[in-house]
KETOR-722413 format. One record per residue (C-alpha): residue number from 1; x, z, y. Coordinates in steps of 0.02 Angstrom, whole numbers, always signed. Layout:
N
TORBA   num        u        w        v
TORBA   NUM        X        Z        Y
...
//
This chain:
498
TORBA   num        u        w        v
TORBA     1    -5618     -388    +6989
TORBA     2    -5575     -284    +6838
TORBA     3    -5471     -364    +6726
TORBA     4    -5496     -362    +6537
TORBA     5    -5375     -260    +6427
TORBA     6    -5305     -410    +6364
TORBA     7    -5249     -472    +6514
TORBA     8    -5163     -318    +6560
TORBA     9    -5064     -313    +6390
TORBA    10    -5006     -443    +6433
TORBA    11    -4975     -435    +6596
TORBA    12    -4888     -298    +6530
TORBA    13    -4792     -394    +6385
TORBA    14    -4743     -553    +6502
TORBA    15    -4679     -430    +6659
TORBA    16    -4541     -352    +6526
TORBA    17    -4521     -536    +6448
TORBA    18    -4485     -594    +6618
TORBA    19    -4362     -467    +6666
TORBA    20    -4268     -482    +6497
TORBA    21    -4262     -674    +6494
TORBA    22    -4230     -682    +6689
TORBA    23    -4072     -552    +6627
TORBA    24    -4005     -654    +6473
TORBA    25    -4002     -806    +6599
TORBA    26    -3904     -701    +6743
TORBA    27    -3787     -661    +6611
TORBA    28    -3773     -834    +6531
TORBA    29    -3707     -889    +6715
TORBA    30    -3554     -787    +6728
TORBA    31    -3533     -811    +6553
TORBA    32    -3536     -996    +6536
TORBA    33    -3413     -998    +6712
TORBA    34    -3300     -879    +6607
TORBA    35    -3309     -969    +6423
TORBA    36    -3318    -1129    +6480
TORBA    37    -3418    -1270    +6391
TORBA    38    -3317    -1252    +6226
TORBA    39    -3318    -1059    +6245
TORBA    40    -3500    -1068    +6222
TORBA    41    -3499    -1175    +6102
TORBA    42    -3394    -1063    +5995
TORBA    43    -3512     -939    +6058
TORBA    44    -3661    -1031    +5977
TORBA    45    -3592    -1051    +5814
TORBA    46    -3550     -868    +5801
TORBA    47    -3728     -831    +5849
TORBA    48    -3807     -961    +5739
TORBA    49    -3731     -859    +5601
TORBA    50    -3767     -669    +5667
TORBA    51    -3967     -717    +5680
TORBA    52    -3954     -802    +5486
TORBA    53    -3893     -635    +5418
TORBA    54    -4014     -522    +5542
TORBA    55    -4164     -661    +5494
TORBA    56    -4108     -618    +5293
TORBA    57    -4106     -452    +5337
TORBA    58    -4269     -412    +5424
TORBA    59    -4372     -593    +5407
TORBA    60    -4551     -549    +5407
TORBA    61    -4557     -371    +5394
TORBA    62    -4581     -305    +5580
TORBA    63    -4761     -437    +5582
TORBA    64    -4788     -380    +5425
TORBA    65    -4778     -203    +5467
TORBA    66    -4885     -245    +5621
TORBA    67    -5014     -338    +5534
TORBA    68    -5039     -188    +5408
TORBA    69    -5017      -34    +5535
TORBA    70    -5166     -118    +5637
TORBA    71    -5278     -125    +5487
TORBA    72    -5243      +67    +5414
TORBA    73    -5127     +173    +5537
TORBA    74    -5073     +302    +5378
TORBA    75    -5022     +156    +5272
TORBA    76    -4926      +69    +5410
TORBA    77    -4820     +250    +5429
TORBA    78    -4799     +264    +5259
TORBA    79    -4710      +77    +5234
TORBA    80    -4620     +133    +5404
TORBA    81    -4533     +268    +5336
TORBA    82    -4501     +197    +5157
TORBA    83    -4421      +21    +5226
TORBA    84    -4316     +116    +5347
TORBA    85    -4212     +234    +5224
TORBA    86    -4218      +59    +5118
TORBA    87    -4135      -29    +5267
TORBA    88    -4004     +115    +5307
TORBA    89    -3918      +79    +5127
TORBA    90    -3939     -114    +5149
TORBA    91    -3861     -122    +5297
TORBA    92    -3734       +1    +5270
TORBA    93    -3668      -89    +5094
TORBA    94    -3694     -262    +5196
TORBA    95    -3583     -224    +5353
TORBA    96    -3456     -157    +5239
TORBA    97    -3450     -310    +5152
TORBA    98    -3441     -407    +5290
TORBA    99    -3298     -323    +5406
TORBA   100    -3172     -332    +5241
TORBA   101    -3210     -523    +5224
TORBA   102    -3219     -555    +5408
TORBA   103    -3074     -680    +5432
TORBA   104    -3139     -791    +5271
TORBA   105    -3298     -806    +5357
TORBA   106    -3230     -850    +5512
TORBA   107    -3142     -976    +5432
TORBA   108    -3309    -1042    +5329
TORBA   109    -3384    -1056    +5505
TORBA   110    -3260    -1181    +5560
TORBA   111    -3143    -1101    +5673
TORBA   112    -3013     -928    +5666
TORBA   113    -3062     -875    +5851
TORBA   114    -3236     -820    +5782
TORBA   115    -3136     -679    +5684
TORBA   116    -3175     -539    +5826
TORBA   117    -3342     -611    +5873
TORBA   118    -3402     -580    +5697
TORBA   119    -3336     -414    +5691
TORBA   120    -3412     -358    +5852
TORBA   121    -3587     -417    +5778
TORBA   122    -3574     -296    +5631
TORBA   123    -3638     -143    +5715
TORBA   124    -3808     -238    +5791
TORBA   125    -3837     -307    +5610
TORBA   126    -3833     -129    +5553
TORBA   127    -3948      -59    +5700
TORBA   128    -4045     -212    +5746
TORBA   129    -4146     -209    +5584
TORBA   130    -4211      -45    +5610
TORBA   131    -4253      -66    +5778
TORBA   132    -4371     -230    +5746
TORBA   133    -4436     -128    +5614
TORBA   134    -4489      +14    +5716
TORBA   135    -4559     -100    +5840
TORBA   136    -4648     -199    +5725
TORBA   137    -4736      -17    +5676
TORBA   138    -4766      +27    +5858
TORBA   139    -4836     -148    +5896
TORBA   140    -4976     -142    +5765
TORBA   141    -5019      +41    +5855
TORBA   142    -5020      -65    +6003
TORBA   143    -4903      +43    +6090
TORBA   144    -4843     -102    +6197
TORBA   145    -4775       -5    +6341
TORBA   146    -4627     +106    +6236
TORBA   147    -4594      -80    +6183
TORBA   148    -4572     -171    +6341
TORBA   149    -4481      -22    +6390
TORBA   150    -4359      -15    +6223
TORBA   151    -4327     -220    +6286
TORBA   152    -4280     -178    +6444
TORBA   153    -4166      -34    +6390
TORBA   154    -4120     -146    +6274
TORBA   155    -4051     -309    +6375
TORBA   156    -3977     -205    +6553
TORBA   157    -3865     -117    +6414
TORBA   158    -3811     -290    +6331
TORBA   159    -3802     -357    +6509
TORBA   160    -3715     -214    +6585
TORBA   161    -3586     -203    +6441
TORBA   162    -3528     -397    +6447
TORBA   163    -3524     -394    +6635
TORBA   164    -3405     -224    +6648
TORBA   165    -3290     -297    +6495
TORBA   166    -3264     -475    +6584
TORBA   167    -3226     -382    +6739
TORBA   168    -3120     -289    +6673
TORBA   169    -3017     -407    +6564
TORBA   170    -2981     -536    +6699
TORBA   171    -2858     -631    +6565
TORBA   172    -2941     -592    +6410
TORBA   173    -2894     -752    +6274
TORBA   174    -3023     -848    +6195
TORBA   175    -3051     -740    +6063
TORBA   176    -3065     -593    +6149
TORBA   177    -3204     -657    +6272
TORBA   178    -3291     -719    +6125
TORBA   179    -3291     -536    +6059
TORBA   180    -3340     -452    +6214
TORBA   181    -3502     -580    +6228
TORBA   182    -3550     -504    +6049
TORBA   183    -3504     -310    +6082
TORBA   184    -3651     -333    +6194
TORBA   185    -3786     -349    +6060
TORBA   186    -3725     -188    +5979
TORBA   187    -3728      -81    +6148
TORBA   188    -3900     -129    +6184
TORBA   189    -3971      -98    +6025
TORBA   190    -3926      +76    +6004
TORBA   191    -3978     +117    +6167
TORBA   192    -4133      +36    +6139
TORBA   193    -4178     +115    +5955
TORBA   194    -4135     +301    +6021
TORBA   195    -4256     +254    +6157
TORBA   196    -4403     +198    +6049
TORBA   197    -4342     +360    +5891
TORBA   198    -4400     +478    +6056
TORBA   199    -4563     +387    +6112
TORBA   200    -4594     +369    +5917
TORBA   201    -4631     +557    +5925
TORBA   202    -4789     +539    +6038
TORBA   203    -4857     +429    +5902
TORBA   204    -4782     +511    +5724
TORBA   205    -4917     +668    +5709
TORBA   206    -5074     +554    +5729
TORBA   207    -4985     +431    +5627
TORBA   208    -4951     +567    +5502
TORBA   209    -5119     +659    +5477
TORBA   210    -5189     +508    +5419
TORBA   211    -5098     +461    +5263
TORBA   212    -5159     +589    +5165
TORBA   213    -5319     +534    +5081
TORBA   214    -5274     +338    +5098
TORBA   215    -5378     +256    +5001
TORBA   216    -5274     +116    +4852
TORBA   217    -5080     +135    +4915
TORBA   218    -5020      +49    +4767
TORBA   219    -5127      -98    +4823
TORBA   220    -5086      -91    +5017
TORBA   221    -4895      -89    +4957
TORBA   222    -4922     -257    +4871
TORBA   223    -4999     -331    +5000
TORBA   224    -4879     -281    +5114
TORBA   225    -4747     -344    +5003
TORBA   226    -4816     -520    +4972
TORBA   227    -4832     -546    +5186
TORBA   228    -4674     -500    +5225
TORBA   229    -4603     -621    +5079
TORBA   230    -4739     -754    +5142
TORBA   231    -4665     -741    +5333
TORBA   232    -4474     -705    +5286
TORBA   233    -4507     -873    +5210
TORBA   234    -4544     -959    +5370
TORBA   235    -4468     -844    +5502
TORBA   236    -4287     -874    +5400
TORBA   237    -4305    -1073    +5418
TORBA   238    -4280    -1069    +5599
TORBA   239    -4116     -977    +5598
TORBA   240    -4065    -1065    +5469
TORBA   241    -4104    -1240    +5564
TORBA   242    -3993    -1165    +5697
TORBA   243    -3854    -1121    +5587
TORBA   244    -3852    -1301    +5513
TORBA   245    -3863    -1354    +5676
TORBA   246    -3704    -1277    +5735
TORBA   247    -3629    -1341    +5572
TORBA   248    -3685    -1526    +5572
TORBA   249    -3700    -1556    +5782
TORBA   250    -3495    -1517    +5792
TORBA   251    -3443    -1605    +5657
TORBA   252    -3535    -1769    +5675
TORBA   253    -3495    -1780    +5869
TORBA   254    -3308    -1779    +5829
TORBA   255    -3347    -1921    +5678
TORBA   256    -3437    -2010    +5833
TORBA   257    -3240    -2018    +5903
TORBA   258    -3257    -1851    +6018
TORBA   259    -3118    -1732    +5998
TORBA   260    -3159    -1515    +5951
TORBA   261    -3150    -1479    +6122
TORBA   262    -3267    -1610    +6181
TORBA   263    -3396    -1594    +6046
TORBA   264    -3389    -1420    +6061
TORBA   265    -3419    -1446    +6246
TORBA   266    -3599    -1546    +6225
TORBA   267    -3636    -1417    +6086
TORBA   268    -3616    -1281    +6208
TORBA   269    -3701    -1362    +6345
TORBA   270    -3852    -1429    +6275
TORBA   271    -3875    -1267    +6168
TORBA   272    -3806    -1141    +6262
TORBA   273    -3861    -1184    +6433
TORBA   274    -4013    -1324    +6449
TORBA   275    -4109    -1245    +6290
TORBA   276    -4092    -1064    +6386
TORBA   277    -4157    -1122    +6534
TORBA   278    -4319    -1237    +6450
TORBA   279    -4362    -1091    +6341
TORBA   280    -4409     -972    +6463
TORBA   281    -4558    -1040    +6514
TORBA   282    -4609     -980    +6353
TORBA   283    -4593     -817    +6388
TORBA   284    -4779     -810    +6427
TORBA   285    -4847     -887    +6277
TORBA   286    -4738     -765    +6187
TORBA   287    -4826     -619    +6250
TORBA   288    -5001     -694    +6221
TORBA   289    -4945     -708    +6043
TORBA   290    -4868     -518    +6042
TORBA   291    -5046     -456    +6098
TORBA   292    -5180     -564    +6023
TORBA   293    -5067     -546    +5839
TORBA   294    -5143     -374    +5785
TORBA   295    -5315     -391    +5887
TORBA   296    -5360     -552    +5778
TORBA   297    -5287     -474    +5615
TORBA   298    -5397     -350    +5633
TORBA   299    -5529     -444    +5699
TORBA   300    -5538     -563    +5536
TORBA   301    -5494     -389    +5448
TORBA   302    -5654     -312    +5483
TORBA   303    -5765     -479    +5472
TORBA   304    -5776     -501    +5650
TORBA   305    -5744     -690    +5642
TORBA   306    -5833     -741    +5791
TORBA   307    -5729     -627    +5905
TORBA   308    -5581     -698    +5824
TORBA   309    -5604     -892    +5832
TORBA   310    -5667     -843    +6015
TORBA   311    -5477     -760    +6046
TORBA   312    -5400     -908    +5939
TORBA   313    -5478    -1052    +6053
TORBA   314    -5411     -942    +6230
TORBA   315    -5239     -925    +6153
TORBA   316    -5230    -1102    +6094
TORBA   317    -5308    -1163    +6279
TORBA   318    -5193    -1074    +6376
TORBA   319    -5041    -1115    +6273
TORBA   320    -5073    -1286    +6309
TORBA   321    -5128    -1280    +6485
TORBA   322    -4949    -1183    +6526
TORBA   323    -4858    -1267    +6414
TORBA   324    -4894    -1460    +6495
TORBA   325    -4863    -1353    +6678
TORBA   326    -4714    -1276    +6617
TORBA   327    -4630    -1462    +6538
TORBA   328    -4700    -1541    +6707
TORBA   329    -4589    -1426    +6819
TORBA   330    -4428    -1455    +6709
TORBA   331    -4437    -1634    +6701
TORBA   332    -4474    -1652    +6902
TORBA   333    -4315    -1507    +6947
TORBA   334    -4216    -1545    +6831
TORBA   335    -4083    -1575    +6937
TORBA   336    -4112    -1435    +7045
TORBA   337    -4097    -1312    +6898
TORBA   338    -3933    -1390    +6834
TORBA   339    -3840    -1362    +7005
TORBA   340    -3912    -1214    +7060
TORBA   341    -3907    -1124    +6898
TORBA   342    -3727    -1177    +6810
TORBA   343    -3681    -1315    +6949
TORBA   344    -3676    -1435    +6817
TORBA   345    -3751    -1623    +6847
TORBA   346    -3742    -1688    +6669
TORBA   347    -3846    -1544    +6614
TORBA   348    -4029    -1625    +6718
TORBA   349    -4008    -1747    +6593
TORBA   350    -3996    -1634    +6433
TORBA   351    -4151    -1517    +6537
TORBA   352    -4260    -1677    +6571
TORBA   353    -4238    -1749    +6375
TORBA   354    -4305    -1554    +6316
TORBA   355    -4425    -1559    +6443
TORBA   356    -4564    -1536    +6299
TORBA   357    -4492    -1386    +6249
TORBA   358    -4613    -1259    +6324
TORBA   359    -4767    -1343    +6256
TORBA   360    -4711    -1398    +6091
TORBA   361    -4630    -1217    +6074
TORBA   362    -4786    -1120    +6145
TORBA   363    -4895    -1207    +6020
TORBA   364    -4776    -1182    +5868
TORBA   365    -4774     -993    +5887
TORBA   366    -4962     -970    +5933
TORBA   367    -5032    -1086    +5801
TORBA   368    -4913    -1006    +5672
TORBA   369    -4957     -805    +5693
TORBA   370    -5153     -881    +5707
TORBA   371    -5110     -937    +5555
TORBA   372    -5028     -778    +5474
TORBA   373    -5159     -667    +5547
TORBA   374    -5300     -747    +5458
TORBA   375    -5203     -743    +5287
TORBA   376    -5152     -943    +5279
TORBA   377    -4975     -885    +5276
TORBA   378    -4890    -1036    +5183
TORBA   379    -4955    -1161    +5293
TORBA   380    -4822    -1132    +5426
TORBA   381    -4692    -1124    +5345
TORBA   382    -4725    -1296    +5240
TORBA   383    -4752    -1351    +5416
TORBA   384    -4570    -1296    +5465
TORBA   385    -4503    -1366    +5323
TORBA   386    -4563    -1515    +5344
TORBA   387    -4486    -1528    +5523
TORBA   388    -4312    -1453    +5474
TORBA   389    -4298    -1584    +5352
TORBA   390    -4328    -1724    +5479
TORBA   391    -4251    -1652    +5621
TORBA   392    -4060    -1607    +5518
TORBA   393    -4089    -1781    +5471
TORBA   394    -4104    -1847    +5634
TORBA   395    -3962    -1734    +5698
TORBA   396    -3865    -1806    +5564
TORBA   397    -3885    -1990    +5594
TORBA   398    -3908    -2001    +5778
TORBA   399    -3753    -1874    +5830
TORBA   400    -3642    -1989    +5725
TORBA   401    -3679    -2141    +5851
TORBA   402    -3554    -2135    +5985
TORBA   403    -3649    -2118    +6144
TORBA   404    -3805    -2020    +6078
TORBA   405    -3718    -1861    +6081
TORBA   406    -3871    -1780    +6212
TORBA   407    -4002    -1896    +6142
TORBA   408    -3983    -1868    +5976
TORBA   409    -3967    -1690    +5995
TORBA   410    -4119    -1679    +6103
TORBA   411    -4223    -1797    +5984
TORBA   412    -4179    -1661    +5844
TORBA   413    -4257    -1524    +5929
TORBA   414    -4409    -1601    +5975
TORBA   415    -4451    -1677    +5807
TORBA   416    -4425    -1497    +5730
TORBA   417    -4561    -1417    +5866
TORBA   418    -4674    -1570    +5863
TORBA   419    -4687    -1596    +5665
TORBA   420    -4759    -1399    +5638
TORBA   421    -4869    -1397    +5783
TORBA   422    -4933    -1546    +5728
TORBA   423    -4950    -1476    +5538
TORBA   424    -5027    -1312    +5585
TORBA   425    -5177    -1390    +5720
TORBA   426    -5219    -1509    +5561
TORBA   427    -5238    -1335    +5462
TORBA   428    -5332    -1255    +5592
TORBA   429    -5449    -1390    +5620
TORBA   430    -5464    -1404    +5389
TORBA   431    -5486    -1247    +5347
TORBA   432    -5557    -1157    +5498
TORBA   433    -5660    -1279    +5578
TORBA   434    -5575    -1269    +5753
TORBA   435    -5629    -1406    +5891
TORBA   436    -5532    -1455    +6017
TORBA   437    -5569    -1539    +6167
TORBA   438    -5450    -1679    +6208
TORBA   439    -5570    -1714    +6356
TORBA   440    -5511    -1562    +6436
TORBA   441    -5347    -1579    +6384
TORBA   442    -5321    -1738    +6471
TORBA   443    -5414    -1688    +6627
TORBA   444    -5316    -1546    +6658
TORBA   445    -5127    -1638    +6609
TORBA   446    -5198    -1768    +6754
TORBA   447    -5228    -1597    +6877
TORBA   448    -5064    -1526    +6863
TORBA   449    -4982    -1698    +6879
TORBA   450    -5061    -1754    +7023
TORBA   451    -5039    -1568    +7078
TORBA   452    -4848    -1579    +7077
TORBA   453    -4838    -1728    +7136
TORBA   454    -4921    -1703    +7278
TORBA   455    -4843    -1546    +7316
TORBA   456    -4668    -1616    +7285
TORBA   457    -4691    -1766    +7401
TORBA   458    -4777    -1666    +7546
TORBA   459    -4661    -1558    +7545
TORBA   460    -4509    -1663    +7528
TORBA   461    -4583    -1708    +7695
TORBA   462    -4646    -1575    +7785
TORBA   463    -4517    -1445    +7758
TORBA   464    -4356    -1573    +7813
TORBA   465    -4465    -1578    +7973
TORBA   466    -4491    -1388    +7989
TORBA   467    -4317    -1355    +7973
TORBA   468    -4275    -1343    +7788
TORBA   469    -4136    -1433    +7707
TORBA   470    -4010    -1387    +7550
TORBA   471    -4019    -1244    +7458
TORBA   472    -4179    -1168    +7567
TORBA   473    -4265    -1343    +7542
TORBA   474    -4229    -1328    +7353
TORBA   475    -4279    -1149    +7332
TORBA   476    -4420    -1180    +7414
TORBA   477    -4485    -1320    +7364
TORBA   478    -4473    -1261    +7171
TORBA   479    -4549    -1089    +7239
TORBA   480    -4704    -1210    +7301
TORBA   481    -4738    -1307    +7141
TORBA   482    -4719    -1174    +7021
TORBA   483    -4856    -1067    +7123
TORBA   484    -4985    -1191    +7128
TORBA   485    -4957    -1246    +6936
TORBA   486    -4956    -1053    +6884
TORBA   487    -5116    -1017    +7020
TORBA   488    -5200    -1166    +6935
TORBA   489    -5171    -1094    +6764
TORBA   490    -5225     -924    +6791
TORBA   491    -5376     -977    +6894
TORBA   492    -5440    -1077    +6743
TORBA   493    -5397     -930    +6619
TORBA   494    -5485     -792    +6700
TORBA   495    -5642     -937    +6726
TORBA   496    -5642     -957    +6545
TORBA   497    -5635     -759    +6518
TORBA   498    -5783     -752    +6617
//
């Protein structure tokens, strides 16, 4: 069976996604065993803070760049190599301004040890915009191979660098640690931008030849402009709701009668560690958005609308179909993937409360850059806005109450995914006509649960008996249920491609 291109994008897409997230999470072992629970809390906040300023700095531009380089090549090298000689003096005056003020801010944040952290994020905020830029460019030529490529450059370097600092500093204070955590960033990015300048060359002459002759610049440029403002708008919400989030979550455990150290401890742990680990399921709806993004923009670009809303209504049907497998497996191992990841008990229950995560998250990013590629840009983000709004306020009242530290945390996040995904589906069903068929829906939520259960009670029988038990029986047993839930998915995908 030949499979479409599609497929194979992202096949493509998810196999570098995979590696990359499977990498961050090898790292975030040693890391959290090293840090501790308030190390990575401190961690967080400094984090929080470094993707605010990197969101301010690059927001919307790489989609935007995308979205415009798939409907005219010339213009989308033109805006390419004005924003990037923009973003070299940005940067440049930014950093500066940053690494002479660096122990104010690290005061601001809350806490002195962030001092180095900060510092050792300067050099990625100077490089990391220009690579997401030049990516952006060489996504909407659907050059998605230099990019998976750039991403694993990219993450081994980070990886690499942590691992051989922490080895090396056996007694390194808290400080320092957090500071060697952030060097990372920096390392990989460079590596990763002079990676993509040199496979940029394969793709600069044909780029090239066709600006000449463009046809209305002046208007292309104000497009361009009022998209990137449109999804800087929404794509800076989210790292803003994580920078409150640091801000609020610490401070209203401790007024719930929790000391620093403790509050920072079910920050870290929550945020650091069961977020990570219910997020990468999501991996795979991120790559269906990375390649479908440009094929519907152009799509709707050239009138081709029934191509598109047939490429809308697989993305959104997928999504949800691995996104209900995907929650399914995390609430019924929960426990399994605290102990064998961080051998941590308390953290099943912080996994099995974010549970939703992979479907709510899946659907917020798909429904969202549907929603950009056929021009209803402020939709999303008054959808976001909505849910930051409810969720800070949630976070807020319910991390105050002594006991709800997890809950309320966990109640926070899901209300922020599940108030946009709820606001964009209305929008897509309004002003698109889009049908959806709960029917299905339903029948296939009942598949994969009867599915795993079956599959986790036979073999919580039948493998004892053949010989299995601890970690083998675990392993194994995971190994099971996530094959048939993924085999069920993909058999129903490739049906409906048919």
């Amino acid at each position: 069976m030949i499979l479409p291109p599609i497929f194979k994008q992202m096949a493509l897409r998810t196999s570098a996604m995979l590696i990359v997230k499977l990498l961050g999470l090898l790292l975030r072992i040693p890391l959290f065993r090293y840090l501790g629970p308030e190390g990575v809390g401190l961690y967080q906040i400094a984090y929080s803070f470094y993707g605010l300023v990197l969101t301010l700095l690059t927001g919307g531009m790489p989609m935007a760049l995308t979205l415009s380089t798939a409907k005219n090549a010339g213009n989308g090298w033109r805006i390419y190599r004005n924003m990037s000689v923009l973003y070299i003096g940005v940067c440049t005056l930014l950093c500066t301004g940053f690494f002479l003020f660096t122990n104010e801010v690290a005061l601001r944040l809350g806490n002195e040890k962030l001092e180095l952290a900060i510092r050792m994020f300067l050099p990625a905020l100077w490089l990391v915009p220009l690579l997401s830029l030049l990516r952006g460019y060489l996504q909407g030529l659907e050059a998605f191979g230099a990019i998976a490529a750039s991403e694993l450059v990219e993450q081994s370097v980070r990886v690499g660098t942590i691992l051989l600092l922490l080895s090396i500093g056996t007694s390194l204070s808290m400080s320092q640690a957090l500071g060697t955590a952030a060097l990372g960033a920096s390392t990989g990015a460079v590596c990763a931008l002079a990676f993509l300048l040199m496979m940029l060359l394969r793709y600069s002459q044909s780029s090239a030849s066709t600006v000449s002759g463009q046809a209305e610049p002046n208007h292309s440029l104000r497009l361009f402009a009022h998209t990137t403002l449109a999804l800087t708008a929404t794509r800076l919400i989210i790292p803003l709701s994580d920078f409150l989030e640091a801000s609020i979550v610490p401070m209203q455990l401790q007024a719930s009668g929790l000391s620093s150290g403790q509050a920072l401890a079910i920050f870290g742990e929550l945020t650091g560690m069961a977020m990570t680990i219910v997020y990468i399921p999501t991996l795979i709806t991120f790559s269906l958005t990375h390649t479908l993004s440009p094929k519907i923009a152009a799509d709707w670009q050239a009138r081709q609308f029934e191509r598109a809303f047939r490429r809308i209504g697989k993305a959104l049907n997928l999504t949800m179909l691995w996104g209900i497998s995907a929650s399914l497996f995390m609430f019924t191992f929960s426990e399994e993937l605290a102990h064998l990841l961080f051998d941590q008990a308390r953290l099943a229950t912080a996994i099995r409360l974010l549970s939703l995560c992979p479907l709510l998250a899946g659907l917020r990013e798909v429904t969202t850059n549907v929603l950009w590629a056929v021009g209803r840009k402020k939709e999303p983000m008054r959808g976001i806005l909505v849910g930051i709004v409810c969720s800070m306020t949630m976070l807020y009242v319910l991390t105050g109450i002594p006991g709800w530290g997890y809950t309320g945390i966990a109640a926070g996040v899901l209300l922020f995914e599940t108030i946009p995904v709820l606001w964009n589906l209305t929008v897509l069903r309004r002003d698109l006509q889009l049908s959806f068929s709960g029917r299905m829906l339903v029948m296939n939520a009942v598949i994969l649960l009867l599915l795993t259960g079956v599959v986790t009670l036979w073999g919580g029988r039948l493998l004892p008996a053949a010989g299995f038990s601890g970690l083998p029986l675990q392993l194994t047993l995971m190994l099971l249920t996530f094959a048939c839930s993924a085999g069920y998915v993909a058999l129903v995908a490739l049906t409906r491609q048919k």
